[in-house]
PADRENPA-105415 format. One record per atom (N, C-alpha, C, O): x, y, z; residue in one letter. Coordinates in steps of 0.1 Angstrom, whole numbers, plus 5000, padded with zeros to 4 digits. Example, Ala and Ser with C-alpha at 12.3 -4.5 7.8 and 13.67 -1.06 7.14 Angstrom:
513249435078a 512349555078a 513249675078a 514249675085a 512849785071s 513749895071s 512950005079s 513450115080s 
***
This chain:
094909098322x 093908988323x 093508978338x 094308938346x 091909008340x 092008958355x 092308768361x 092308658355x 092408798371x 093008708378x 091708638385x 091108718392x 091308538385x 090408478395x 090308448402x 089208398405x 091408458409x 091908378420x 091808528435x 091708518447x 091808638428x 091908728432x 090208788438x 089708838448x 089808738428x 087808748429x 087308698421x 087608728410x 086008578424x 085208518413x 084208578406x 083508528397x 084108758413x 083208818412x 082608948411x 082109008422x 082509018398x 082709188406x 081909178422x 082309248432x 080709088424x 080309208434x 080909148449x 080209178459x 082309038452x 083209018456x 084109058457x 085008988462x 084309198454x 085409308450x 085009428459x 083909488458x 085509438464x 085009628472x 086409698471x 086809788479x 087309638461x 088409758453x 089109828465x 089209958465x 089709708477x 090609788488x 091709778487x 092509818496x 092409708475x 093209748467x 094309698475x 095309758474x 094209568487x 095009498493x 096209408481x 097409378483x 095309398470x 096009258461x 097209378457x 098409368457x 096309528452x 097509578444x 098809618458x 100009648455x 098309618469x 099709668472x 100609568481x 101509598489x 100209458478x 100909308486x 102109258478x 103109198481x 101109318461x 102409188453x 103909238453x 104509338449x 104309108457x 105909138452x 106709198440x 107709278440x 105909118430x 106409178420x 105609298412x 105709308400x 105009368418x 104109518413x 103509468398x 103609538388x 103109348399x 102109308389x 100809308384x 100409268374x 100309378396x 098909408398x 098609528394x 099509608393x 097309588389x 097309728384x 095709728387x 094809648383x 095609858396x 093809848399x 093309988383x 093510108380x 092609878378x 092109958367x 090709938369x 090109858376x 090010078357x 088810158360x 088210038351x 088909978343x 086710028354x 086009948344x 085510028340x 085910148341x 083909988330x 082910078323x 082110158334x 081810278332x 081810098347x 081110188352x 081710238365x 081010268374x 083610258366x 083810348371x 084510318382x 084910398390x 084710158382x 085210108395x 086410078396x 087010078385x 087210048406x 088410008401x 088509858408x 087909808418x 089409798399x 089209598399x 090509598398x 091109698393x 091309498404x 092509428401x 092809348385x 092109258381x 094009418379x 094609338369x 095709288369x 096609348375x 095909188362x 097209108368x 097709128353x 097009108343x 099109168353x 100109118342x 100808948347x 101508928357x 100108828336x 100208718336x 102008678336x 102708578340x 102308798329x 104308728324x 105108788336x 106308758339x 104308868342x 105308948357x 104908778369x 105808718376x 103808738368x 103408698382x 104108548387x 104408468378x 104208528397x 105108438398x 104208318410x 104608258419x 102908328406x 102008298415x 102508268429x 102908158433x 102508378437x 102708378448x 101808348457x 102208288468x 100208368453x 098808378459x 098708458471x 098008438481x 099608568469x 099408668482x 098108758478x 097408818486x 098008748461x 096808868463x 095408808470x 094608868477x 095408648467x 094308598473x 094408578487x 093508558494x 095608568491x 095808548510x 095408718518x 095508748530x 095208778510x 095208928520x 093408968515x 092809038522x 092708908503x 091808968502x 090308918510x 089708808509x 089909018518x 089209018529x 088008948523x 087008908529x 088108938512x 086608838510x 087408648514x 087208548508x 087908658521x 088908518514x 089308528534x 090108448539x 088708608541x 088908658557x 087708638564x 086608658560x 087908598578x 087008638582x 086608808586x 085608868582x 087808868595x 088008968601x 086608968610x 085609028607x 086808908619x 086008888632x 086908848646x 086908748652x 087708978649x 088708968658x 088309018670x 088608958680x 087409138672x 087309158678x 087409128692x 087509008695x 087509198700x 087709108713x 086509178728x 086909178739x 085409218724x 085009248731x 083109168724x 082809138712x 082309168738x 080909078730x 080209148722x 079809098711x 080009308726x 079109378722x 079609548722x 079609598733x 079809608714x 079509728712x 079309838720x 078209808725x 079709948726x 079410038731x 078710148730x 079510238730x 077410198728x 077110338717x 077410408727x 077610408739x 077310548712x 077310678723x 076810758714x 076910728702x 075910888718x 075710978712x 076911058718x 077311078729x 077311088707x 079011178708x 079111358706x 080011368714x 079011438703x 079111598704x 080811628707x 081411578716x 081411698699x 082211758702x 082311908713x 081511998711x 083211918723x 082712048732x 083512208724x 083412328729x 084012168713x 084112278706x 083312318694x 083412268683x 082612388696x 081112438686x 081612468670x 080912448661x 082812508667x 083312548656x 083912398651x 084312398639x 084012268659x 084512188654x 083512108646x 083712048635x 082012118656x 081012058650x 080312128637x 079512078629x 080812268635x 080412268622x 080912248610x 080512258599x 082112218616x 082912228603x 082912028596x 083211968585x 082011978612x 082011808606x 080611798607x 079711868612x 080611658599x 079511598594x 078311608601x 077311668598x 078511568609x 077511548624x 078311618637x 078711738638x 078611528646x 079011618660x 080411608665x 080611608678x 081511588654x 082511598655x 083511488659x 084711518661x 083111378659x 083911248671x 084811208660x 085711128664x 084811228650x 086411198644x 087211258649x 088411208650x 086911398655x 088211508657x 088411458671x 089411398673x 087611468681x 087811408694x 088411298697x 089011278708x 088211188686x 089011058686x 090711098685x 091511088694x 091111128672x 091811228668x 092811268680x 093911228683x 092111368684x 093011488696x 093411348708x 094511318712x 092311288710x 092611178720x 094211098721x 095011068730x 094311088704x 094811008699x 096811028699x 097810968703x 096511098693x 097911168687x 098111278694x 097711398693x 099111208703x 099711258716x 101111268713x 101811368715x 101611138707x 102811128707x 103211128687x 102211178681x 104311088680x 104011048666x 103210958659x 103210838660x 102411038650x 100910958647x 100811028631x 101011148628x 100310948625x 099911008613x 098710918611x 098310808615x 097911018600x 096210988601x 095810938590x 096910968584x 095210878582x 094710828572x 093610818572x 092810778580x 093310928554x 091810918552x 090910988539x 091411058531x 089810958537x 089611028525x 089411178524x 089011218534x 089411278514x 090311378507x 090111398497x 090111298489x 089611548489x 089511548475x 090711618475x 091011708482x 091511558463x 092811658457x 092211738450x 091011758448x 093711808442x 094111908438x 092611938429x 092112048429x 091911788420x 091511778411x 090011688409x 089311618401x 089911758424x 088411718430x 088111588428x 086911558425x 088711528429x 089111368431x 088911328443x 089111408453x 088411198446x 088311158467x 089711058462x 089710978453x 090711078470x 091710978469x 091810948484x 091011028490x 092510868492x 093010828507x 094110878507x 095010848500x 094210958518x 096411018523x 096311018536x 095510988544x 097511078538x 097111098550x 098111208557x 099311208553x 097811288564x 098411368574x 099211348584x 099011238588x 100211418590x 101411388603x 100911488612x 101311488624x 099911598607x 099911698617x 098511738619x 097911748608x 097611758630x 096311728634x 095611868628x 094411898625x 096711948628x 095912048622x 095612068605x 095512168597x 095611978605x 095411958586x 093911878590x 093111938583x 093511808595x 092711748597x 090911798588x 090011738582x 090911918591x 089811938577x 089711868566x 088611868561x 090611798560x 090711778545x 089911628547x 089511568537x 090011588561x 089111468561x 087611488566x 086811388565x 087411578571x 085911588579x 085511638568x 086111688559x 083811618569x 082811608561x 082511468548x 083511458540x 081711398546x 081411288540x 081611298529x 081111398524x 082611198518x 082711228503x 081711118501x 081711008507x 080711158489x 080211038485x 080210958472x 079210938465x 081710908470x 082610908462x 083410768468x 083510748480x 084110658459x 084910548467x 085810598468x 085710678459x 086710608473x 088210678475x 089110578469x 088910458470x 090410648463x 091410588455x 092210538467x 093010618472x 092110428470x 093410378479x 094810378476x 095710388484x 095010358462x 096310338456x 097210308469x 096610228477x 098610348471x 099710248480x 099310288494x 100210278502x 098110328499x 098310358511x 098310248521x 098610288533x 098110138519x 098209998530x 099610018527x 100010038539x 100610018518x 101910028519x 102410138528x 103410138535x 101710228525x 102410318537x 102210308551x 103010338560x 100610238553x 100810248565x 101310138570x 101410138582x 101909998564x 102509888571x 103909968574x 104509908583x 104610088568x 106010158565x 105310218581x 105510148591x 104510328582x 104910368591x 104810288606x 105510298616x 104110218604x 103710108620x 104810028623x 105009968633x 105510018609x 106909928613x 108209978618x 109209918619x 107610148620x 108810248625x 108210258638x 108910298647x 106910218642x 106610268655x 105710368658x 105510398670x 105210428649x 104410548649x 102910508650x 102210438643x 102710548658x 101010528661x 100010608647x 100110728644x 099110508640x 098510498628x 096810548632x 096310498642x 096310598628x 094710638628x 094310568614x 094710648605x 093810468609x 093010448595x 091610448598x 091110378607x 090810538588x 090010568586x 088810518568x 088910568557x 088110438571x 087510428560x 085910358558x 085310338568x 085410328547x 084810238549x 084610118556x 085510128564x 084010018558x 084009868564x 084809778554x 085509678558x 084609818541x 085309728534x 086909738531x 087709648526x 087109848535x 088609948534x 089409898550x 090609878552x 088509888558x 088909858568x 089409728569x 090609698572x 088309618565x 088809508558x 090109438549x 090709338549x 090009518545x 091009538533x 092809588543x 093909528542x 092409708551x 094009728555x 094509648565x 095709668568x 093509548573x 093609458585x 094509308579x 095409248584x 093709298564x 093409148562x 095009168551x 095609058547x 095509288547x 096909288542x 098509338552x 099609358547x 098109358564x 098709358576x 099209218582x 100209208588x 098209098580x 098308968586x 098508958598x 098408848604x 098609088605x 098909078619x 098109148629x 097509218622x 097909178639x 097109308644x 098809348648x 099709268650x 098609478649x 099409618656x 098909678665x 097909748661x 099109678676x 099009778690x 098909938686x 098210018692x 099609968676x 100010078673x 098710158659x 098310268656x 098410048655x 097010108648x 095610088653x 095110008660x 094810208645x 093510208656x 093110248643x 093710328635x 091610168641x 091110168629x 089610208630x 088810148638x 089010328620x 087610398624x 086910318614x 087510328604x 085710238612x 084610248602x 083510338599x 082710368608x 083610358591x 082310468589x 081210368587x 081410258582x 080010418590x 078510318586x 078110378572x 077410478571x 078610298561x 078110268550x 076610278548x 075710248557x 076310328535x 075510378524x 075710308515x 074710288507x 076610248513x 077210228497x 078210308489x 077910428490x 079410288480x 080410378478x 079710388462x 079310298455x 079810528459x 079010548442x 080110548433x 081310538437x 079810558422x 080710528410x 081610688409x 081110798407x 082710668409x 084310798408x 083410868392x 083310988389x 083210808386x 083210808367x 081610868369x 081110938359x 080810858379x 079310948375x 079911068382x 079511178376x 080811088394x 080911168395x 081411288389x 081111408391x 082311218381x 083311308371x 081911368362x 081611488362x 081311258355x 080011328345x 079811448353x 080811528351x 079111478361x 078511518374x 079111638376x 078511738379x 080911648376x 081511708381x 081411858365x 081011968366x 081811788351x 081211818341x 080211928334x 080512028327x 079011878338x 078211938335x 077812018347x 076712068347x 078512028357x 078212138368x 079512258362x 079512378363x 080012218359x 081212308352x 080912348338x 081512448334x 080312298332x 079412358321x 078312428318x 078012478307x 077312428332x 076712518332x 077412648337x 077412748330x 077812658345x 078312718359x 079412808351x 079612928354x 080212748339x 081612818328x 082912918340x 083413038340x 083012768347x 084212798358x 084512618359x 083812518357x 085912638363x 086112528369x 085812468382x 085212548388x 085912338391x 085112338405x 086212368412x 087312348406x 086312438425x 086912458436x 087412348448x 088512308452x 085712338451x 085112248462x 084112188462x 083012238458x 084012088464x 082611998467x 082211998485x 083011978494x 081112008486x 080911988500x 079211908505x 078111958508x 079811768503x 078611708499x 077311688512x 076211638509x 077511728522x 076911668534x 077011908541x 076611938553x 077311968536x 076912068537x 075912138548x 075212228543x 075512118564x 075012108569x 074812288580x 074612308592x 074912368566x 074912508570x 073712568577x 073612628588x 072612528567x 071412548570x 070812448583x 070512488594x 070712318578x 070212208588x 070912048588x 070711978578x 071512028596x 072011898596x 071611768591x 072311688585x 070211748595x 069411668589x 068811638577x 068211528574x 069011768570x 068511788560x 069611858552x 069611978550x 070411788549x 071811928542x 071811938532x 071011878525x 072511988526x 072912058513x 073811998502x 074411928510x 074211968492x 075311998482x 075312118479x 074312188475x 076912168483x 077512278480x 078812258472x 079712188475x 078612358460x 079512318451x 080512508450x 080112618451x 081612468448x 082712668450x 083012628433x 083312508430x 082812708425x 083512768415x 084712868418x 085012928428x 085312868404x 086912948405x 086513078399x 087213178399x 085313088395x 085113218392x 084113248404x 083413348403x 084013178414x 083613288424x 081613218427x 080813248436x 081413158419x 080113098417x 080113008429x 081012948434x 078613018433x 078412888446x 077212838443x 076312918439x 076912688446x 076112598439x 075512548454x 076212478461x 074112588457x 074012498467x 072512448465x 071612518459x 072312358470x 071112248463x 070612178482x 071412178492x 069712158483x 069512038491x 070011898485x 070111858473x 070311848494x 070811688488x 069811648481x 069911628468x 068611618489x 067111538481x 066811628464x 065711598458x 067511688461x 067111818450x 068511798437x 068411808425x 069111778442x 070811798438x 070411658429x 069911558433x 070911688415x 071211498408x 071511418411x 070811308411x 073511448417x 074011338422x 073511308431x 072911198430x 073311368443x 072711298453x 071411248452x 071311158461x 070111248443x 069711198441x 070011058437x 069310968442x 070811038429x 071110898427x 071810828429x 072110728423x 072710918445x 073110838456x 071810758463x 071710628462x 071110838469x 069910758473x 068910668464x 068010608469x 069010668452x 067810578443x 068910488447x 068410388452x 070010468446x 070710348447x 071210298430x 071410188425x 071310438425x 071810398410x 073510318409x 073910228401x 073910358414x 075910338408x 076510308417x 077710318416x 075910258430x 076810218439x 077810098432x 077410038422x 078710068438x 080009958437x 078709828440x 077809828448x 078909698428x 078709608433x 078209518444x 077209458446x 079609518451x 079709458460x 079109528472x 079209478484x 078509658469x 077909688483x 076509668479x 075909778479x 075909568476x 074609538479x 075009368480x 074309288475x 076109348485x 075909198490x 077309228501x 078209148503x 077309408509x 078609418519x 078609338529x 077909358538x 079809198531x 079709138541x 080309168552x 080609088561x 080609318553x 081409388565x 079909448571x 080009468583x 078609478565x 077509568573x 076909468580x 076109388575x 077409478598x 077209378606x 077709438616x 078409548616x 077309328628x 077709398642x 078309258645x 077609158644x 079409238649x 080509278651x 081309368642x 081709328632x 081609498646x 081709588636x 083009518632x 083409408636x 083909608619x 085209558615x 086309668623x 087509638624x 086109758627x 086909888635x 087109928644x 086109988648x 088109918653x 088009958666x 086910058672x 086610058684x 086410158660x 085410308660x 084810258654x 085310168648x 083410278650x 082510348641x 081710428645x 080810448654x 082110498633x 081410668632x 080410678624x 080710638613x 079110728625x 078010768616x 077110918624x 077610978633x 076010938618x 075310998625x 074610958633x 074710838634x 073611018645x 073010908654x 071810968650x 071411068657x 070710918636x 069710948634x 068510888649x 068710828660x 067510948643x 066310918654x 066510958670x 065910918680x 067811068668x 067911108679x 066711178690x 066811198702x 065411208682x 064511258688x 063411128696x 062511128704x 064311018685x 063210918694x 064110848707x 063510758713x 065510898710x 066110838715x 066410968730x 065710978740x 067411038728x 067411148738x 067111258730x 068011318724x 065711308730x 065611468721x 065811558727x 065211658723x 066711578742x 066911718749x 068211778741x 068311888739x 069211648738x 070611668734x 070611728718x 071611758712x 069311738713x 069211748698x 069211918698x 068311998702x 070411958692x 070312118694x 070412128676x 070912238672x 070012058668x 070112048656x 071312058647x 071312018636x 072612118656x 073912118648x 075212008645x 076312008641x 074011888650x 075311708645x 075111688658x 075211748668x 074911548652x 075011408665x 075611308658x 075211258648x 077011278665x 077811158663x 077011048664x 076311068674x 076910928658x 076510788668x 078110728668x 078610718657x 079010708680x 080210658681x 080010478687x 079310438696x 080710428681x 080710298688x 082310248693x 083310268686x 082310198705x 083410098707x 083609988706x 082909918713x 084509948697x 084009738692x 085109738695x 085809738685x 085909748707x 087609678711x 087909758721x 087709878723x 088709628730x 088909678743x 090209798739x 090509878747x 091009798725x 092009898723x 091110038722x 091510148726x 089710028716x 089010168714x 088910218730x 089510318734x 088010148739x 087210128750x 088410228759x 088110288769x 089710228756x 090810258766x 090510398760x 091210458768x 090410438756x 090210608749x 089110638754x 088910758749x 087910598762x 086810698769x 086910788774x 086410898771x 087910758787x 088510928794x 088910988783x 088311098783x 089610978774x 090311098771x 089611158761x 090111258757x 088311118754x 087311098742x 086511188749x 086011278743x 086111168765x 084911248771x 085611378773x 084911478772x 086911398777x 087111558779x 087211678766x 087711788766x 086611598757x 086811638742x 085211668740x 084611758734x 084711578745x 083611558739x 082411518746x 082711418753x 081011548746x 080211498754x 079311388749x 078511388740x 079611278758x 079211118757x 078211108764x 078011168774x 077311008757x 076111018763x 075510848757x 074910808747x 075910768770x 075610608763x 074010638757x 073210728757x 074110508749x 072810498747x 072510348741x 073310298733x 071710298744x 071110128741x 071410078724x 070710078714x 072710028727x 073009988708x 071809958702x 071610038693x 070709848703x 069409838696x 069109928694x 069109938682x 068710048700x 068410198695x 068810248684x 068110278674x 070410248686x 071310278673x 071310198659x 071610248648x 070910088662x 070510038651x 069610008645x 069509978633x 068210038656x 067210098649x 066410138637x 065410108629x 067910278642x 067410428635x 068610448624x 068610548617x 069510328623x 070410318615x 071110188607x 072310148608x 069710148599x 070210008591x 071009938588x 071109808589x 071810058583x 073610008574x 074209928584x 075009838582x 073709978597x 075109898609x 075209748609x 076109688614x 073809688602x 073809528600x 073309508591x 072909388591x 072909608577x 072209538571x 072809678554x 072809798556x 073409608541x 073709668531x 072609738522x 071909658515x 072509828522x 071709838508x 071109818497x 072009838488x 070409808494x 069709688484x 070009808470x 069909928470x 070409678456x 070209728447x 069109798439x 068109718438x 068909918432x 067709958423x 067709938413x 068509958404x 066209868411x 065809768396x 066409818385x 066609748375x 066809968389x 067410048373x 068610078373x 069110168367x 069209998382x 070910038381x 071610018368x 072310088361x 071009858368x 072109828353x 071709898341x 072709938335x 070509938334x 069910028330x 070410158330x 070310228320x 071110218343x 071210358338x 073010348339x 073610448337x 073710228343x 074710208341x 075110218319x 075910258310x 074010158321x 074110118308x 074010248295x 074510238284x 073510318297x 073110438294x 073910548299x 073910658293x 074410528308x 076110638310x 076710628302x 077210728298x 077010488291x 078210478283x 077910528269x 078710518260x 076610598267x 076010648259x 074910788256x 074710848246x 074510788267x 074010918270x 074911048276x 075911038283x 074211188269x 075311298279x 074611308296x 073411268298x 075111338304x 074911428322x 073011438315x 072011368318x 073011528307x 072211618307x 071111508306x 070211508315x 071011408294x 070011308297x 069811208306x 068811138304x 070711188315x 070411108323x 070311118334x 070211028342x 070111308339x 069411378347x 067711358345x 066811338353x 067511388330x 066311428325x 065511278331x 064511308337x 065911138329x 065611028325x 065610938343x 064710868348x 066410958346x 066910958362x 066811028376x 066210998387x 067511118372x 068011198386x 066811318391x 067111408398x 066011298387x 065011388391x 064311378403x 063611278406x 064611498412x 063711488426x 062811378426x 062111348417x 063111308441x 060911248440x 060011378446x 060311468454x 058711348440x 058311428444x 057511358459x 057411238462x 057011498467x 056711518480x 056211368481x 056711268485x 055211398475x 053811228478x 055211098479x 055011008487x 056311098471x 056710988476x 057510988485x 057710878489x 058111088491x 058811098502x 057711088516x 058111028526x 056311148517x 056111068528x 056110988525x 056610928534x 055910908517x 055010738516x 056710718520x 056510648530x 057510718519x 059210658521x 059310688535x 060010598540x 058910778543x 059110838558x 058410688565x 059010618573x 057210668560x 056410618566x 056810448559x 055910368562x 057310408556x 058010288554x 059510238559x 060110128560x 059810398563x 061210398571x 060510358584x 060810248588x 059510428592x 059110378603x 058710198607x 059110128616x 057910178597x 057710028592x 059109948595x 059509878604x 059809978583x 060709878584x 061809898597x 062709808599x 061810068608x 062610038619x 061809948631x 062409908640x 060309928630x 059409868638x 060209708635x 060609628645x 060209678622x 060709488619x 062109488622x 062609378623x 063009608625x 063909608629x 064209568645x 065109498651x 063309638648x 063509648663x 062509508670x 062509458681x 061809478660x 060809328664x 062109218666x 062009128674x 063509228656x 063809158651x 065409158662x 066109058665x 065409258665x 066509258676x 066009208692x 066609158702x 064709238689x 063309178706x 063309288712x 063209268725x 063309418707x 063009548714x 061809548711x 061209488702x 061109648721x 059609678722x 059209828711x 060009918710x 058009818705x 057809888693x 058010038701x 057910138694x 
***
């Protein structure tokens, strides 16, 4: 039976899975709903109302610790060329990273397993570090990993956590304390999509295709970074590669079909960030420095803490830093203060997952837009970075 005390509300929930790994008595169990999410359940005859699941849950927090006024940007580049292709944009996870873990450090972050699943783990050794670069666009299973990392920080080991804003949330606000010894990345949020469309998804790509999946590689940026790919590996040797704007799922990543709830009311997408880092791309880089634009990834890196700010030296011999006017950066990139708005047909095609196959709810849904509306969308992205930038008191 859920617990209410825990949340009054699915879209109050961003499933960081703080309640399940606080309780004393392992009474909590984060289980899947109808459309895919995972929620806190409480076994009523185990609980001994402690109210820790509600003292750790970041909706119930401020997390505005920060200690610095404002933000640092950077357009970030990694100086190893094979590092930036292998990541999303221009590499500054890994440069943070190498900065970082000098001494004993283990990393935390999202990961598809064995079974093309995004779960959170984490690594002891930097050279494993692939298994987190490149964007899953998928919520990741946190399961005990706040337990692990309060285990290792309480041995002394310097911690890297990496995740969402609400993940980040979530591993600060079940810590109770800050640690010297942890340094925490946010990524700039989109919205986390439903684990259960992906599986559909994963499905019927394996049903046409009559292999099982290998690899997913959602942000795929072989051809053009800007414009990338879904790339999908078969076991029989098959490779699936789509433009994103073309591809189903990713289509209805961007209509804004299945995202989680609570990320169209995220109270972490805001500046004061929640992370010592945040990492995104640094779109509009042509309207900002277009000499640096060599087309193969541009980090946008931010420092929100004087614990990040002490890692510049060692961040620039990794990587080339190149400030740039945070209003710029937020500009050209919404999420940093502002969530994603739900689409009129979410509940609608939520509702029709639990009854339709892949196949019709491609047919019904997930279909490219066509051209005519992608300009008309270009040109309302400019619009609304113009009310953006009116709204910060930058000049058009």
């Amino acid at each position: 039976m859920q617990n209410m005390n825990v949340y009054s509300d699915k879209k109050h929930c961003s499933g960081c899975s703080g309640c399940y790994n606080i309780c004393p008595k392992e009474c909590i169990e984060m289980q899947q709903d109808e459309e895919g999410f995972l929620y806190p359940r409480i076994d009523e005859k185990k609980c001994i109302k402690c109210n820790l699941c509600s003292k750790v849950c970041p909706y119930n927090n401020d997390n505005e610790d920060n200690d610095i006024e404002k933000p640092k940007a950077f357009a970030c580049i990694h100086k190893d060329i094979e590092v930036v292709k292998k990541s999303t944009s221009g590499g500054a996870f890994t440069a943070i990273a190498e900065s970082i873990c000098k001494e004993e450090y283990v990393i935390f972050g999202a990961a598809l397993n064995e079974n093309v699943r995004v779960v959170h783990k984490y690594i002891a050794d930097i050279k494993d570090i692939d298994l987190f670069r490149s964007s899953k666009y998928v919520q990741s299973d946190i399961s005990k990993s706040l337990k692990d990392v309060k285990t290792f920080l309480d041995k002394g080991k310097k911690v890297i956590f990496t995740g969402t804003p609400c993940q980040i949330a979530g591993i600060k606000s079940f810590l109770r304390k800050d640690y010297e010894n942890l340094i925490t990345i946010d990524l700039v949020c989109h919205g986390v999509p439903s684990p259960l469309v992906f599986e559909k998804y994963k499905e019927y790509m394996e049903k046409i295709h009559n292999s099982r999946i290998k690899h997913v590689n959602f942000r795929d940026k072989t051809k053009k970074w800007d414009e990338h790919n879904m790339t999908i590996k078969f076991e029989n040797g098959a490779i699936y590669t789509k433009r994103g704007v073309d591809d189903a799922f990713e289509v209805g990543f961007y209509k804004h079909l299945y995202h989680r709830p609570s990320c169209h009311q995220c109270p972490f997408s805001r500046i004061p960030r929640v992370g010592d880092f945040t990492l995104g791309d640094l779109w509009g880089i042509d309207d900002i420095i277009p000499q640096i634009n060599d087309k193969k990834g541009i980090s946008l890196l931010l420092f929100n803490t004087k614990k990040s700010e002490a890692f510049v030296k060692e961040i620039k011999e990794r990587a080339k830093l190149i400030e740039i006017n945070l209003n710029d950066a937020v500009a050209n990139n919404k999420n940093l203060i502002k969530c994603t708005e739900e689409s009129p047909n979410r509940i609608e095609f939520m509702n029709d997952m639990q009854i339709m196959k892949y196949s019709q709810l491609k047919e019904k849904y997930l279909k490219p837009r066509p051209l005519s509306f992608r300009i008309v969308s270009k040109v309302l992205n400019k619009k609304t970075k113009v009310k953006i930038k009116k709204m910060l008191g930058m000049k058009k």
